[in-house]
C-alpha positions as CSV (number, residue, x, y, z in Angstrom):
1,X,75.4,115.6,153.3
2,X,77.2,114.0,156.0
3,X,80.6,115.1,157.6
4,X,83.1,112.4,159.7
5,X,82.7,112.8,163.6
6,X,85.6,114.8,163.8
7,X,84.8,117.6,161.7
8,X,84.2,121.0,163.0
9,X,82.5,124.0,161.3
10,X,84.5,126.8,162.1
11,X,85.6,130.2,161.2
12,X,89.0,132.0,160.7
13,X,90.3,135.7,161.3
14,X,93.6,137.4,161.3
15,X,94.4,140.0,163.9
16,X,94.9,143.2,162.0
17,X,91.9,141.9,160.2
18,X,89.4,142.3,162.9
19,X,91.5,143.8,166.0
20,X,91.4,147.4,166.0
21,X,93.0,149.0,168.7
22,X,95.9,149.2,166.8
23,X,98.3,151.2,168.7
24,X,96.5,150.5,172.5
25,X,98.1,149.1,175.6
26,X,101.9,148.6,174.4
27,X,100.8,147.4,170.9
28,X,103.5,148.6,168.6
29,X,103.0,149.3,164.9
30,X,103.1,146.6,162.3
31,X,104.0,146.8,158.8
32,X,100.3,146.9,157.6
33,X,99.7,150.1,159.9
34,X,102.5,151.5,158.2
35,X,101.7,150.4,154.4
36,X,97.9,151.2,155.4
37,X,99.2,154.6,156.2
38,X,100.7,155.2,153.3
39,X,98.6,157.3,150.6
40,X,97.9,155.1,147.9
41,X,98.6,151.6,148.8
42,X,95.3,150.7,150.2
43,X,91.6,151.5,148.6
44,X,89.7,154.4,150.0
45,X,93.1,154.8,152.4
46,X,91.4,152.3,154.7
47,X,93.2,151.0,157.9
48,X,92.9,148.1,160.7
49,X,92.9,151.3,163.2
50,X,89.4,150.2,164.6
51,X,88.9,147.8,162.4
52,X,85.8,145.2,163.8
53,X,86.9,146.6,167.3
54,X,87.6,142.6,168.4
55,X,90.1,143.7,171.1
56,X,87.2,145.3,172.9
57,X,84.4,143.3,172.1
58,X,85.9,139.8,171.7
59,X,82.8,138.1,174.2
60,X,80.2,139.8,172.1
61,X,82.1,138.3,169.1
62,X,82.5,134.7,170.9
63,X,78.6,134.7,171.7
64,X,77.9,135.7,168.1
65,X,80.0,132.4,167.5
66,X,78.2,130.2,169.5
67,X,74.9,131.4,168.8
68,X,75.8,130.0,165.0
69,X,76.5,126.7,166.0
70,X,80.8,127.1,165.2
71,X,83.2,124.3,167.1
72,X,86.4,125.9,166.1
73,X,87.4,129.4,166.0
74,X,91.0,130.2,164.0
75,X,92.3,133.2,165.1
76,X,95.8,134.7,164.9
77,X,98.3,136.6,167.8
78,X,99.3,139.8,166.9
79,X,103.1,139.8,167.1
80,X,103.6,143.6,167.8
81,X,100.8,143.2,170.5
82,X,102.6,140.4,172.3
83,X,106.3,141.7,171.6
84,X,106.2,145.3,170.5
85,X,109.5,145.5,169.6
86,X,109.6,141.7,167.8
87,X,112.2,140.7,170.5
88,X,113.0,141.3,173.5
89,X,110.5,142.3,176.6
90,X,107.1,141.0,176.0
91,X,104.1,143.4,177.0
92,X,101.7,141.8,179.5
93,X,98.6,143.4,178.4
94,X,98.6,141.8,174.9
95,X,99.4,138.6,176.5
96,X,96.6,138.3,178.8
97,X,94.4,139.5,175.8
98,X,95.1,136.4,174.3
99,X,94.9,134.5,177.8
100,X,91.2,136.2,178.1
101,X,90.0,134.8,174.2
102,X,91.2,131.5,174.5
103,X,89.5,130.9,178.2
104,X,86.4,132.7,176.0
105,X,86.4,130.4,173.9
106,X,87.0,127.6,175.6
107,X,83.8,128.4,178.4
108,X,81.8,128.7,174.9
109,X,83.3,125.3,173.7
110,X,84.6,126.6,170.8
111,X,88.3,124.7,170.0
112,X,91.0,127.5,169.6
113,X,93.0,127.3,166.6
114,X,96.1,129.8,166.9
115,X,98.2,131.0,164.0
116,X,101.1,132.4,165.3
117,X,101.7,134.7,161.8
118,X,99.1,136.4,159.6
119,X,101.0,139.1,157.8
120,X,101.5,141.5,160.7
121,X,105.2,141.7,161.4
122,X,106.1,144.6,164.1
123,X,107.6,147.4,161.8
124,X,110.6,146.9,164.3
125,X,112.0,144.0,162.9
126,X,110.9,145.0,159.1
127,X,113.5,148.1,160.2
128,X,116.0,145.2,160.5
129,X,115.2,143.4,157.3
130,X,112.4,141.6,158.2
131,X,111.7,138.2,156.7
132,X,114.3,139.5,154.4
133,X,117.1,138.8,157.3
134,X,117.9,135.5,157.9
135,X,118.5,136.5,162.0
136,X,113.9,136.2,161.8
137,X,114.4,132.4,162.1
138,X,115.6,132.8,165.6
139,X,113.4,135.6,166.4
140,X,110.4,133.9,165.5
141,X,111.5,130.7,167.0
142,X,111.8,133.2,170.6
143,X,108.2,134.6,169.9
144,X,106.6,131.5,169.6
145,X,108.4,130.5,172.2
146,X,106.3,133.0,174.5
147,X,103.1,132.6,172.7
148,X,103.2,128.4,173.0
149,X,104.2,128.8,177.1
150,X,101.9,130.9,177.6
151,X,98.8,129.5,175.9
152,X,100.0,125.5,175.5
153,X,98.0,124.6,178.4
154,X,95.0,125.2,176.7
155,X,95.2,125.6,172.7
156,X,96.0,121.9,171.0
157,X,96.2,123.3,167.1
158,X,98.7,125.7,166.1
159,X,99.5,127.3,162.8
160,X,102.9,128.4,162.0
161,X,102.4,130.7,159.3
162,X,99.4,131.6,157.0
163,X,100.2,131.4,153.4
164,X,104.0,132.4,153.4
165,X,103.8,132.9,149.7
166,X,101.5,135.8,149.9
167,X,104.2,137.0,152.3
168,X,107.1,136.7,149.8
169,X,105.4,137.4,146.3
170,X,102.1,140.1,146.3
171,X,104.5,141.6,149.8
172,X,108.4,141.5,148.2
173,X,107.9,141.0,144.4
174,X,104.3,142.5,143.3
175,X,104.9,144.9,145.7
176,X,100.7,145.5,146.2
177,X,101.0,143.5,150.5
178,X,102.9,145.4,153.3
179,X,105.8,146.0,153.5
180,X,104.9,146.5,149.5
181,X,108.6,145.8,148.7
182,X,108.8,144.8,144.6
183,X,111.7,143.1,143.9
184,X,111.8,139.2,143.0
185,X,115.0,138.4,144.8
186,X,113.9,139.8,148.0
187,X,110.8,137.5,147.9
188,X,112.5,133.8,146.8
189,X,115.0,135.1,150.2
190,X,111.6,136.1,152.0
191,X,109.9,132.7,151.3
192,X,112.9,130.3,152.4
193,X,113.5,132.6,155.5
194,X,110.1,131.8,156.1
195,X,110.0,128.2,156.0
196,X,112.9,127.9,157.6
197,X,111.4,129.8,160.9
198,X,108.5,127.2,160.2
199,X,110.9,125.0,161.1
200,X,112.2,126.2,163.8
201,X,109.0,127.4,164.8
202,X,107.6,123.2,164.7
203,X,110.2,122.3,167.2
204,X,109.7,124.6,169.7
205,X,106.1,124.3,169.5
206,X,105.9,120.7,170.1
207,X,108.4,120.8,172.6
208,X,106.4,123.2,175.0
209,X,102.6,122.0,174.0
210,X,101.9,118.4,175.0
211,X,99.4,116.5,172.7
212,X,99.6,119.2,170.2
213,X,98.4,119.4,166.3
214,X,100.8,121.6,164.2
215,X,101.5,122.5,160.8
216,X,101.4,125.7,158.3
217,X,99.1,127.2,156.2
218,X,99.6,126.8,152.4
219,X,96.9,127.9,149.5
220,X,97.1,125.6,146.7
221,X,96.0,126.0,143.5
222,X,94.8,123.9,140.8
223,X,96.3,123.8,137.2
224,X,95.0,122.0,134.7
225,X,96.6,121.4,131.1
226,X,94.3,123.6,128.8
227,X,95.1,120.7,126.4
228,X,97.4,117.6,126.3
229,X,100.1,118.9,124.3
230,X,103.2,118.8,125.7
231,X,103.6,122.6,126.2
232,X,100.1,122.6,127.7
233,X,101.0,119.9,130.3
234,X,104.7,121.7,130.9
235,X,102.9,125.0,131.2
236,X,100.6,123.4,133.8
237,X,103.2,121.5,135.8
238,X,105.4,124.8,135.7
239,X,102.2,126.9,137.3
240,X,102.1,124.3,139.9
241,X,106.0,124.0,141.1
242,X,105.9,127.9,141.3
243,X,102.4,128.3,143.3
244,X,102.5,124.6,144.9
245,X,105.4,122.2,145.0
246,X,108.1,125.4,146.1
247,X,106.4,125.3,149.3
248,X,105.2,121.5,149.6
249,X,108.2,119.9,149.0
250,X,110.6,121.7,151.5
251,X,107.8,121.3,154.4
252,X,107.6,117.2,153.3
253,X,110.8,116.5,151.9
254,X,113.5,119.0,153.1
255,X,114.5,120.0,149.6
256,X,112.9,122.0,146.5
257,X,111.7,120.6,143.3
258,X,114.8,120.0,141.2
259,X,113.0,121.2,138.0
260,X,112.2,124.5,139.9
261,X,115.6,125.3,141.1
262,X,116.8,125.3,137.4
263,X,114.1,127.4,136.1
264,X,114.4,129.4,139.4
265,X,118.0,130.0,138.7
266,X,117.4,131.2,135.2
267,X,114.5,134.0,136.6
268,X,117.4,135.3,139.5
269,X,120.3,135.0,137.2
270,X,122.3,137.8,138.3
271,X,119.9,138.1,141.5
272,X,121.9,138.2,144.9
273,X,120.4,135.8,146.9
274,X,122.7,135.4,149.6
């Protein structure tokens, strides 16, 4: 098997994932520390308390990466780290975490690859809405702001957000994510808040990071007609506008798939959505 010149093996974490250290130097809480502390959401009542302990052993971890041969290393910010309160006064000490990784990395030759969201909102701004309140497009657009002046210099390939309709339907509608909210008008208001601060979020980011490679993460799925019949097929192409072309279209073509907005509309009639 051969791979183009440009490809890189590499490997992806999220920050409450593998962090630890959840509530050390200024690091606020986030709304998986609370759902993770809350009996019954999580199996085993586990936590990202200590988690793989990265925030104290991120050059072991680096080392581990080049010893297996990786060229790119995705990795996301933790906002409450960085902003504890979501806005406002940023907290040095999660900053110049982030400035210590990325000059790891790069001194191991591993590319950085930084997703500014990966599910960990600070519990602050979940207290206010969240992604919920249409105000997050502006406060996200501030906090990557910080994040892309402080690291630009050196990280080339930013993400945006990771998978925002995990976010809005297993976090706002199936209720089984943080903040573990289940209603399905919350999440269709969740999910456009969200792609609006992506956005937002674009702008800035190419505005402060010269030479930079940006986008979002989405996780497509694949539906297949179990037969050709017509409802087969319309089944199929239904699956795929909910999982896929809701999220595609807006990021490629400004708008949402007319066919969806109708059959949208039917599922939130009587839904406030405003």
């Amino acid at each position: 098997m051969t791979f183009p010149a440009d490809f890189l093996w590499g490997a992806a974490t999220s920050s409450y994932q593998i962090e630890g250290a959840a509530l050390e130097d200024g690091r606020a809480e986030c709304i998986w520390t609370r759902f993770s502390h809350t009996p019954g959401k999580v199996l085993n009542g586990d936590t990202g308390d200590v988690a793989c302990d990265h925030y104290h052993r991120y050059r072991d971890d680096v080392a581990l990466m080049a010893d297996m041969g990786l060229r790119a290393y995705r990795f996301s910010v933790s906002w409450p780290r960085v902003l504890p309160s979501g806005v406002g006064a940023a907290n040095p000490a999660g900053l110049d975490f982030y400035d210590r990784l990325v000059d790891t990395l790069l001194a191991a030759k591993i590319r950085p690859f930084l997703t500014l969201y990966h599910w960990d909102l600070p519990q602050a701004l979940q207290d206010r809405g969240g992604w919920d309140n249409p105000d997050i497009v502006r406060w996200f657009g501030d906090y990557t702001d910080l994040v892309s002046r402080r690291l630009g210099d050196r990280v080339k390939d930013w993400i945006t957000l990771n998978e925002p309709w995990v976010v809005a339907f297993l976090g706002n509608w199936l209720g089984i994510h943080a903040p573990g909210i289940r209603d399905l008008g919350t999440a269709y208001r969740v999910l456009h808040n969200q792609l609006m601060a992506h956005g937002a979020a674009i702008a800035v980011i190419r505005q402060n990071v010269p030479d930079v490679s940006a986008g979002i993460t989405i996780d497509l799925s694949l539906f297949e007609p179990a037969t050709q019949r017509d409802e087969d097929v319309q089944a199929a192409w239904r699956e795929d506008g909910f999982k896929n072309r809701w999220l595609l279209d807006p990021v490629f073509k400004g708008l949402y798939p007319t066919d969806m907005v109708n059959l949208v509309a039917e599922w939130l009639d009587g839904v406030d959505l405003d």
